[in-house]
C-alpha positions as CSV (number, residue, x, y, z in Angstrom):
1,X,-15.9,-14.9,6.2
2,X,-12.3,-14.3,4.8
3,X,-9.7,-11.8,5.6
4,X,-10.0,-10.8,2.3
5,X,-14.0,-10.3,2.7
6,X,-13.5,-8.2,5.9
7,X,-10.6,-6.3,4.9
8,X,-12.6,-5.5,1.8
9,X,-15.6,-4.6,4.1
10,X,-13.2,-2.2,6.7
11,X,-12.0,-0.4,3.1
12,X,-16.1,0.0,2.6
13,X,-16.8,1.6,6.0
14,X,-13.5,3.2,7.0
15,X,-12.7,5.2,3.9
16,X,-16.0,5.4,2.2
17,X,-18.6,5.5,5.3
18,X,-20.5,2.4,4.3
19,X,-23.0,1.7,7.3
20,X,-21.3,-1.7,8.3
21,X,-24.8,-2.6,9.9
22,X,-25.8,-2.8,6.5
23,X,-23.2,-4.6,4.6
24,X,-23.8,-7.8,4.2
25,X,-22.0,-10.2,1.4
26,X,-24.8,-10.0,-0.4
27,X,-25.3,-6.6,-0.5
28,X,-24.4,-4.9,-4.1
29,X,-22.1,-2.0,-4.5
30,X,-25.7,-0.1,-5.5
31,X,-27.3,-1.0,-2.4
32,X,-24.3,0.7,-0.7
33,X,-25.5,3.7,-2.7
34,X,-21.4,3.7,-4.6
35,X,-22.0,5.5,-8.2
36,X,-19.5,4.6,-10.3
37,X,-17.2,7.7,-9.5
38,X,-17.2,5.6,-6.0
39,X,-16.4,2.6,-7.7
40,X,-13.4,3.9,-9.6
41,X,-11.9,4.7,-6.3
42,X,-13.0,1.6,-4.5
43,X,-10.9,0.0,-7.1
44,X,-8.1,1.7,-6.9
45,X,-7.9,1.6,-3.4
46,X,-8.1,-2.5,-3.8
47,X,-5.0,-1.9,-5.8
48,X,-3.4,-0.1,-3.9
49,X,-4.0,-2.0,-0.8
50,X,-3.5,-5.8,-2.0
51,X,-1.1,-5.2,-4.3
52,X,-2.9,-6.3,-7.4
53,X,-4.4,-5.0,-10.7
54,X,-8.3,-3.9,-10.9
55,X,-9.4,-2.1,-13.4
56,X,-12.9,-0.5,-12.8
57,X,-14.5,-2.5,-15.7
58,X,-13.9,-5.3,-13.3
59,X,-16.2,-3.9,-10.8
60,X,-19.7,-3.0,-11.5
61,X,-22.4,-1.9,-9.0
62,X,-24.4,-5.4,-9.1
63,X,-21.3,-7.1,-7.7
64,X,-22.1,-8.5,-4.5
65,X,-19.3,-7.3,-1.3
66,X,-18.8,-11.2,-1.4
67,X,-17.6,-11.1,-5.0
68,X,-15.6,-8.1,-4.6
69,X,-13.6,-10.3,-1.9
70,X,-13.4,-13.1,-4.6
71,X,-12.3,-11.1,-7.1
72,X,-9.8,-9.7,-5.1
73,X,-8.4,-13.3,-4.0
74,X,-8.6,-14.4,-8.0
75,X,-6.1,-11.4,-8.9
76,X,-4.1,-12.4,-5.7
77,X,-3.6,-15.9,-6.5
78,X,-2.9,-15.2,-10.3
79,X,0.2,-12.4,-9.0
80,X,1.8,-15.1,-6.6
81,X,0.6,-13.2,-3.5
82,X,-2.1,-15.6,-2.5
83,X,-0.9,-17.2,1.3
């Protein structure tokens, strides 16, 4: 997987207790039991942490971990900070 994917997944467990045993990149924010209070949050920690603009409509709990991670590359690339 890519940095982005397992940074995104450390964010999950670290700050939000996500059961890394039970992320996978298929797993939805929903399965990961994040309301959308949790998502808010999640989003602005993504902000905060990769430099780069997500609003919380972008996120929705049927978005896989794996499309988190891809979102979060999109938005990097389209800022200049992609490496």
């Amino acid at each position: 997987m890519s940095e982005t994917y397992e940074t995104v997944l450390s964010i999950l467990v670290d700050r939000f207790k996500v059961d890394r045993a039970t992320a996978t990149s298929d797993s939805t924010l929903a399965d990961l039991e994040l309301d959308s209070l949790f998502i808010v949050e999640f989003a602005l920690t993504l902000e905060d942490r990769f430099g780069v603009s997500i609003s919380e409509d972008a996120l929705s709990s049927s978005d896989t971990l794996f499309a988190v991670a891809e979102l979060v590359e999109q938005r990097r690339r389209e800022a200049g900070l992609a490496s």
